[in-house]
C-alpha positions as CSV (number, residue, x, y, z in Angstrom):
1,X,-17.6,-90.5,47.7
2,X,-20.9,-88.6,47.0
3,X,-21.1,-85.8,49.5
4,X,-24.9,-86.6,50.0
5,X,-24.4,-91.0,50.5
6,X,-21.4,-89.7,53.0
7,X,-24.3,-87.7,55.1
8,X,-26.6,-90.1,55.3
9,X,-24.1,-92.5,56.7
10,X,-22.9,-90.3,58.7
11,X,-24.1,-90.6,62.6
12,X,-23.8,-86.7,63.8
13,X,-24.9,-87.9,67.6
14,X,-22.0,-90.7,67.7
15,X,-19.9,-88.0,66.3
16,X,-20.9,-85.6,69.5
17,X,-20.5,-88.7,71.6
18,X,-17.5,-89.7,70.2
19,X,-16.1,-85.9,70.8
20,X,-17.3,-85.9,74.3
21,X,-14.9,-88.7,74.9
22,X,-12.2,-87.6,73.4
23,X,-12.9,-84.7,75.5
24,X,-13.0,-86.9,78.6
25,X,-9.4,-88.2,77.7
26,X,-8.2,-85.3,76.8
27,X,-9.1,-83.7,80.7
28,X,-7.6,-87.6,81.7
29,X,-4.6,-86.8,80.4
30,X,-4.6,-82.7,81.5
31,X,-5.4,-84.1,84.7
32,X,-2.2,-86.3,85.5
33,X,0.6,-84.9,83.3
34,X,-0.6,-80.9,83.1
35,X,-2.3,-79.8,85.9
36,X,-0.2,-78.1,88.5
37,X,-2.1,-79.7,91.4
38,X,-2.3,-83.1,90.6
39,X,0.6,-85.6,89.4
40,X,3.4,-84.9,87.1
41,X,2.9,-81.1,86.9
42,X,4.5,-80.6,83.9
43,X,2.8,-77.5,82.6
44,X,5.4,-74.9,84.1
45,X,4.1,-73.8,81.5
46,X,6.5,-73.9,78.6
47,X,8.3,-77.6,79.9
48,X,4.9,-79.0,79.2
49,X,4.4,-77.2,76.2
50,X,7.8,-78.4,74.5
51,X,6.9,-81.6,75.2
52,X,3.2,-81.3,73.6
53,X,4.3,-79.5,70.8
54,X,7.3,-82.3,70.1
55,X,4.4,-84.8,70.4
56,X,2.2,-83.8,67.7
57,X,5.1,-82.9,65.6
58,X,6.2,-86.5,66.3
59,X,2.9,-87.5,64.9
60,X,2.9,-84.8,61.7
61,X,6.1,-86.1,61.0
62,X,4.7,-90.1,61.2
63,X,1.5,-89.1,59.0
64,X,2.6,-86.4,56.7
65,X,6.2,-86.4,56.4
66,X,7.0,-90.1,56.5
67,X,3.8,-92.0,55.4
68,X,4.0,-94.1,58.8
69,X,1.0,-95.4,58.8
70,X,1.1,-96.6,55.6
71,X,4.1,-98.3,55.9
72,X,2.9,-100.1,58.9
73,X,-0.2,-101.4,56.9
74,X,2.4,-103.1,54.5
75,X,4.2,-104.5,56.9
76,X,1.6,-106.3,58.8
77,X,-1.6,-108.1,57.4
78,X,-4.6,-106.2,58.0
79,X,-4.5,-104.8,61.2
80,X,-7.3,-104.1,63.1
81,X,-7.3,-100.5,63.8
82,X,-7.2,-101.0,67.4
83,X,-3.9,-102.4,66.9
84,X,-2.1,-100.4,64.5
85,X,-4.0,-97.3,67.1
86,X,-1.7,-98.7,70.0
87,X,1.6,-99.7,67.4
88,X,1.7,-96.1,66.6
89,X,0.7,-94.5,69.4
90,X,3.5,-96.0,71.6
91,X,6.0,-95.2,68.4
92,X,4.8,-91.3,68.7
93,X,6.0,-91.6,72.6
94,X,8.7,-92.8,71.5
95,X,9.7,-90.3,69.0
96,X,8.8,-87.8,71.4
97,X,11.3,-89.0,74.1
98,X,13.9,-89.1,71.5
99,X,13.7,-86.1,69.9
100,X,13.4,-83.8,72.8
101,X,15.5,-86.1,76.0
102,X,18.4,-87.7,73.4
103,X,18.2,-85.2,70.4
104,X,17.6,-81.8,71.4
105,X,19.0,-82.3,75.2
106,X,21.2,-84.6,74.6
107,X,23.4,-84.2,71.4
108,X,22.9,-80.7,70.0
109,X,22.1,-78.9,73.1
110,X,25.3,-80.4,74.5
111,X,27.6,-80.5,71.5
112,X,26.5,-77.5,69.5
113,X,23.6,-75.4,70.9
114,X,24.1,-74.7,74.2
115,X,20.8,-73.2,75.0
116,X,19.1,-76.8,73.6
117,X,19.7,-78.3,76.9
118,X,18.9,-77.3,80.3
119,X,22.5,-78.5,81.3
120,X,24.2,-76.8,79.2
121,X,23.1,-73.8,79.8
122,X,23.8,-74.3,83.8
123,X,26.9,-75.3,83.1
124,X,27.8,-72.3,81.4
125,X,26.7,-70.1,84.5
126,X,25.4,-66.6,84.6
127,X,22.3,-65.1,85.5
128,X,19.1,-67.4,84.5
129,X,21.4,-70.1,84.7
130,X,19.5,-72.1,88.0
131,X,17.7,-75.2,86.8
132,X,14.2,-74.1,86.5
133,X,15.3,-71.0,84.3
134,X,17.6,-73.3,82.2
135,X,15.2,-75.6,81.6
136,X,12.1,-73.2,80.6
137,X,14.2,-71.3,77.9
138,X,15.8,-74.2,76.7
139,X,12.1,-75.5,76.1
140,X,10.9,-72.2,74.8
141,X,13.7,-72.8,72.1
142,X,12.4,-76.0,71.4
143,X,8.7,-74.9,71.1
144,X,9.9,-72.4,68.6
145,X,11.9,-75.2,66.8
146,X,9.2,-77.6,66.0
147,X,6.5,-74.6,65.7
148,X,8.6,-74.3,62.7
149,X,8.8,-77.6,61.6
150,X,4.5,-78.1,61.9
151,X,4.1,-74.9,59.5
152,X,6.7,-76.0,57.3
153,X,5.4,-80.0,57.1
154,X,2.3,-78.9,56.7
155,X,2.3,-76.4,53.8
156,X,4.6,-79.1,52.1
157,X,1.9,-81.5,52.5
158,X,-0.8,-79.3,50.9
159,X,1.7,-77.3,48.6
160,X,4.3,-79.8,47.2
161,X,2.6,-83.2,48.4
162,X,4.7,-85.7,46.9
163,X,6.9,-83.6,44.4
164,X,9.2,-83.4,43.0
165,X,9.7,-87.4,44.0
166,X,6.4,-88.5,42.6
167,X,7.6,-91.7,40.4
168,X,10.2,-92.5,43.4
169,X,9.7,-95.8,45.6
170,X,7.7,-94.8,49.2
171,X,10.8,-94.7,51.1
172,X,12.9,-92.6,48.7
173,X,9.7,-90.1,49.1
174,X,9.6,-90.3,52.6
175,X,13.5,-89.9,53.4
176,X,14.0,-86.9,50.7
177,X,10.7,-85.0,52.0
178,X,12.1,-85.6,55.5
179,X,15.4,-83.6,54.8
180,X,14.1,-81.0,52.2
181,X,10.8,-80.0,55.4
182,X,14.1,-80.2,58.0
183,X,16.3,-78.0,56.0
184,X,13.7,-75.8,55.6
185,X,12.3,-75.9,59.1
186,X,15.7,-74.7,60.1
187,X,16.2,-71.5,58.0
188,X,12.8,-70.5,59.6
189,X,14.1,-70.8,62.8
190,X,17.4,-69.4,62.4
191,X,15.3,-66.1,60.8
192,X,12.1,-66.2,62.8
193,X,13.1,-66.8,66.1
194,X,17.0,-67.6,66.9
195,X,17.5,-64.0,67.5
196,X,14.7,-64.0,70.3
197,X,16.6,-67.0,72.2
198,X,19.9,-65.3,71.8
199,X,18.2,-62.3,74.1
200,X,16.8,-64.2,76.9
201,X,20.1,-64.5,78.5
202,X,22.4,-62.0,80.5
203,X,24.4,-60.6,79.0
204,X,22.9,-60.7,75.2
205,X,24.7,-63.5,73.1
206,X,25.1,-60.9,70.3
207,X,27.5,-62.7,68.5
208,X,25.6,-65.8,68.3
209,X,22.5,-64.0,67.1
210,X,20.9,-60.6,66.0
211,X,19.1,-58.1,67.3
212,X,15.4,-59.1,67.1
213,X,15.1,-57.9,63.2
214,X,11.2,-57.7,63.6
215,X,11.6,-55.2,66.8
216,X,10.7,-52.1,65.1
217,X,7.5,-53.7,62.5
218,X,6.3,-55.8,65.5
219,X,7.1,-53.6,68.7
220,X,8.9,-56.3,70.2
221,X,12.0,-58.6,70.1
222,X,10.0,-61.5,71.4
223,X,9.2,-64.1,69.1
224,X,5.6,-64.3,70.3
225,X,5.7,-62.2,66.9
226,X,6.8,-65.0,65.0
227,X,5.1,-67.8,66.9
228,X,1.5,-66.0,66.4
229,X,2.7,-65.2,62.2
230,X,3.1,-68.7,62.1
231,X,-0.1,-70.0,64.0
232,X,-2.0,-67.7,61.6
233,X,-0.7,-69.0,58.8
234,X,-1.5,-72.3,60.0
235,X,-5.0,-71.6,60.0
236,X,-5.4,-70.9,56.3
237,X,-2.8,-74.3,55.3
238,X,-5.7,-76.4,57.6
239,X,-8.7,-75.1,56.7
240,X,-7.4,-75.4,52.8
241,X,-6.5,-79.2,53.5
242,X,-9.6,-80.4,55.7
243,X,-12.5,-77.8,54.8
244,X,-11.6,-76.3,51.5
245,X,-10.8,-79.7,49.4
246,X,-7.2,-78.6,48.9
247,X,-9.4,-75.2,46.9
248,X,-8.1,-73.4,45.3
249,X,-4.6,-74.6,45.1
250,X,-6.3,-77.7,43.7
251,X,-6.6,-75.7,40.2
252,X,-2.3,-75.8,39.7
253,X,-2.4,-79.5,39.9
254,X,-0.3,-80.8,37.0
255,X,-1.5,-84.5,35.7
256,X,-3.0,-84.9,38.9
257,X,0.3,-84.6,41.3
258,X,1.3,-81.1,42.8
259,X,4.2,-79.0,41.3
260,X,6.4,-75.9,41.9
261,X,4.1,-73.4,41.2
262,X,1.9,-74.9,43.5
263,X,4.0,-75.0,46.3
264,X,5.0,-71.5,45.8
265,X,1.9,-69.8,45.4
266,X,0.6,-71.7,48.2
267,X,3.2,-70.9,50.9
268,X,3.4,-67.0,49.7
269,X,-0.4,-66.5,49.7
270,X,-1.3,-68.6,52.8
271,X,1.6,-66.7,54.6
272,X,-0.4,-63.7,53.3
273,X,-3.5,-64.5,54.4
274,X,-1.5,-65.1,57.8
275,X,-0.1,-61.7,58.3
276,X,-4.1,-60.5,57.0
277,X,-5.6,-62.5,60.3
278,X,-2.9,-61.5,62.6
279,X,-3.1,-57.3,61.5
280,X,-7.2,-58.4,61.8
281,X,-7.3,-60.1,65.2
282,X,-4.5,-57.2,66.5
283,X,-7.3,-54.9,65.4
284,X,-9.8,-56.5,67.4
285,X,-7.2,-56.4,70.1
286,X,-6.9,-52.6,70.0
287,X,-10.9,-52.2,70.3
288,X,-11.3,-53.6,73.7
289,X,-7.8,-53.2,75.1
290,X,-6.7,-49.9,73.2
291,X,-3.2,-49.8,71.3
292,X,-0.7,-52.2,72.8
293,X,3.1,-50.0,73.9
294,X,6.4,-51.0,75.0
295,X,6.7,-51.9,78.3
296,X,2.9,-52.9,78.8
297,X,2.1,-55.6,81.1
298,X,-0.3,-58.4,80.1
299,X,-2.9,-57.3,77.7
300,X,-1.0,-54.2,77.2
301,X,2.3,-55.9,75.9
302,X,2.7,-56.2,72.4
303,X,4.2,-59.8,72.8
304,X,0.9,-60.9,74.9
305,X,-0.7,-59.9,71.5
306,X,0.9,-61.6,69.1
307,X,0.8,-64.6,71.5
308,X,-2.7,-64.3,72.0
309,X,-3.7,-64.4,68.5
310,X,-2.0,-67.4,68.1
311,X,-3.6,-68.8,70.5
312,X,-7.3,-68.0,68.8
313,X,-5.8,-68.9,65.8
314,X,-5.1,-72.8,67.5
315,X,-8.4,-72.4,68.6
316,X,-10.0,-72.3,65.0
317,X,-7.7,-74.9,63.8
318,X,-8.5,-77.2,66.6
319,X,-12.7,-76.3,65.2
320,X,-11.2,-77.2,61.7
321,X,-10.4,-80.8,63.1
322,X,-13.6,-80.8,65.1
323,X,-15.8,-80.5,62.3
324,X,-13.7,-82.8,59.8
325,X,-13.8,-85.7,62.2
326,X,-16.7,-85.5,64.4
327,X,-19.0,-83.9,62.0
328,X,-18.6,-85.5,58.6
329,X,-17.5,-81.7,57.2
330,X,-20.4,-80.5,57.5
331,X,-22.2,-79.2,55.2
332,X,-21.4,-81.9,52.2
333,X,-24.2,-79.9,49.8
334,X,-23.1,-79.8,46.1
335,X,-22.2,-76.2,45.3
336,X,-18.4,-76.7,46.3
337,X,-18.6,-72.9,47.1
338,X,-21.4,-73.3,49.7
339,X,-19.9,-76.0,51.5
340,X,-16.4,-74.2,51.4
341,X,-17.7,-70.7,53.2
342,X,-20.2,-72.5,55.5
343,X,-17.2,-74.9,56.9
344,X,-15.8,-71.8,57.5
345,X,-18.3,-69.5,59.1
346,X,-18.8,-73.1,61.2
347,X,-15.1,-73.5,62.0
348,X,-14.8,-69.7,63.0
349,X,-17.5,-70.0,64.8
350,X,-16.4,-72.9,67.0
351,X,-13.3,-71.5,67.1
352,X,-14.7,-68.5,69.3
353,X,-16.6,-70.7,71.4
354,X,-13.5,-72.6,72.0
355,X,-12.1,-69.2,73.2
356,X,-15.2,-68.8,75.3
357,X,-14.6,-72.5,77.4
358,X,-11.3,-71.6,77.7
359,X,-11.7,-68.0,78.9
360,X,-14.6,-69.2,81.5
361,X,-15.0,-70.5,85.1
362,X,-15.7,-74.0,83.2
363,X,-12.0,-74.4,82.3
364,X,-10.7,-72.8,85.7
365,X,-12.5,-76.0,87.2
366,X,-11.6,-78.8,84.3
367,X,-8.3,-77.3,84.2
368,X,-6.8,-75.6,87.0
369,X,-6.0,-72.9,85.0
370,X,-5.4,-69.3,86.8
371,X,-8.7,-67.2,85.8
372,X,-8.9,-64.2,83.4
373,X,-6.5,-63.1,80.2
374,X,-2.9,-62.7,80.3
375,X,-2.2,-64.8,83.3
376,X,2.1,-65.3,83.0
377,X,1.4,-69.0,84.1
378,X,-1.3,-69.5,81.6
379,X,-0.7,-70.8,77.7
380,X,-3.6,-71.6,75.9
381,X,-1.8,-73.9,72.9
382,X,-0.8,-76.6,75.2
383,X,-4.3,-77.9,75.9
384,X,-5.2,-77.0,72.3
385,X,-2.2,-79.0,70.9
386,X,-3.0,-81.7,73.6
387,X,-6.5,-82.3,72.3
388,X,-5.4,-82.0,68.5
389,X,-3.0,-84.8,69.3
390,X,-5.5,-86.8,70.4
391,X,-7.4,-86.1,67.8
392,X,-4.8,-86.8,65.4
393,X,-4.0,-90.0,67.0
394,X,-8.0,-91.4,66.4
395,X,-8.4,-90.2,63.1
396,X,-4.5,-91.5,61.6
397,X,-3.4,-93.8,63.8
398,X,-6.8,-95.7,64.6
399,X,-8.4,-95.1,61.2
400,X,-11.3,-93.5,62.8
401,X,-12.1,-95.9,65.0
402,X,-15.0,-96.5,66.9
403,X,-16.2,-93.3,64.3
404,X,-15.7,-95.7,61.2
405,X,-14.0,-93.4,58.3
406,X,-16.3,-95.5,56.1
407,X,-18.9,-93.6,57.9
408,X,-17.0,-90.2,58.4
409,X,-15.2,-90.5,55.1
410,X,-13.1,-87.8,53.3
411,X,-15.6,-86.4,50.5
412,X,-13.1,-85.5,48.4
């Protein structure tokens, strides 16, 4: 679509409107399933957090792994997106369920992981083995898991796409993608943060994992190292895909369909551009909060900073989606160049006022959350993953809708 017919079809104040709503469900949902005063109280925090961070993976693994929507619209004839919105929605649930309740807690954490399930890991006894404890490390495990799995399923989506099955049938595609991302996923686990699990218990299980390799280059064994690599990482994969035009990877396209090279220059120099953010952002860190050491508490702890730059990082991906849905991309000028930076001077921008909501009395009040940086009960990335579910959920599963994609379409 012409970028300048896509903005003047393009309503920005029932895009703000429609945001504000979202918003208002996204505080709904906060409200009954998050916030410690209220209902379910799930966010303990990192209980909640597994379960948010399996969600959206559900739904990455529906739209860019397996092509589920697509395969829906096949199956039925022309469905109203209000339909396939709710089909999908309650499928994503579903998946959720499974693959943390029957998957994780139920067959590996019981027949080969031990620390996958919180019963397990009473069972086996020892100190940090009462219920509560259990279950928090045995979701920290699974938040590292599927942090894994988004990076992974979404560089393949912007890197490989649909090689090297191109010319196969839809589900040959989607089933061979699905194992290549998992086999993958796994490796980066077992390497990036296995070794951190194997060290929250007493005593060590050294012989089920390694010393925390990255100890000495990060200044800790926690994984908050990997987690906030990752994250940072992430911000480069998404801001390529929604605000870049796929740039400049798009240049190695081979007949029109992705390729190795692709795939590899994309994961190496987006996971360069990761570490480049991360050494940045620690940077800034060290400005207001001087040099991070061993043993410091909150916003002295080396692990609170790696943590907490993946939390801004979240922050700009969740502007990223912001700007694609709500806003139409804007700008759509001509210049591919000017529209590229300026999406991204936008999406850094909300990104930092993003951090400023969540950092202020507003989001103590909406919320519930403790006040100030570095709180022990306080993780930013669960009500940023929340929201980009929802988010996720509008734009894939309802096609948009009320916020027509014929009127907020991709200007590819």
């Amino acid at each position: 679509m012409d970028n300048g017919t896509s903005m003047k079809r393009f309503n920005y104040f029932f895009g703000l409107l429609n945001l504000i709503v979202v918003f208002c469900i996204v505080w709904l949902l906060w409200y009954i399933f998050f916030n410690p005063n209220t209902v379910m109280k799930l966010y303990t925090p990192m209980y909640g957090f597994s379960l948010v961070v399996v969600f959206i993976s559900g739904i990455v693994l529906m739209t860019k792994v397996l092509d589920y929507p697509s395969i829906l619209e096949s199956q039925l004839s022309k469905p109203s997106p209000i339909k396939k919105g709710i089909i999908l929605t309650i499928v994503a649930v579903v998946l959720m369920v499974i693959l943390n309740y029957i998957i994780f807690w139920g067959f590996i954490g019981k027949f080969g992981i031990a620390y996958f399930s919180p019963d397990s890991i009473v069972a086996g006894g020892g100190i940090g083995a009462e219920p509560f404890s259990a279950r928090e490390n045995a979701s920290t495990a699974i938040v590292y898991y599927f942090a894994a799995f988004l990076w992974i399923a979404l560089f393949w989506n912007l890197g490989f796409g649909r090689w090297p099955w191109q010319k196969e049938s839809r589900a040959t595609l989607a089933v061979s993608r699905m194992f290549a991302i998992f086999f993958f996923v796994t490796i980066i686990y077992i390497l990036l943060f296995h070794p951190h699990i194997c060290y929250l218990f007493y005593p060590a299980q050294t012989k089920a994992g390694v010393a925390p390799w990255w100890e000495s280059l990060a200044g800790t064994g926690s994984a908050f190292f990997s987690l906030g690599l990752v994250l940072c990482t992430l911000v480069w994969i998404v801001f390529s895909d929604l605000l870049w035009e796929e740039h400049p990877w798009k240049v190695l396209w081979k007949d029109g369909n992705s390729n190795l090279t692709r795939g590899l220059v994309t994961f190496i120099v987006t996971l360069i551009l990761g570490f480049v953010l991360l050494y940045v952002l620690l940077n800034i860190f060290n400005y207001f909060w001087d040099e991070a050491f061993v043993g410091g508490q909150y916003t002295d702890g080396p692990d609170w900073r790696y943590i907490h730059a993946g939390e801004i990082a979240g922050f700009f991906i969740l502007a990223a989606f912001i700007l694609k849905n709500y806003f139409n991309n804007f700008p759509n000028s001509d210049n591919l160049w000017v529209r590229c930076i300026l999406r991204t001077i936008i999406a850094l921008a909300g990104g930092m006022l993003i951090y400023w909501f969540y950092f202020s009395p507003l989001a103590t009040f909406f919320l519930a959350k403790v006040e100030g940086f570095a709180q022990p009960a306080d993780t930013p990335l669960v009500w940023t993953l929340l929201f980009l579910s929802i988010v996720m959920i509008q734009s894939d599963f309802f096609d948009g809708w009320p916020l027509q994609k014929s009127g907020a379409s991709d200007d590819r």
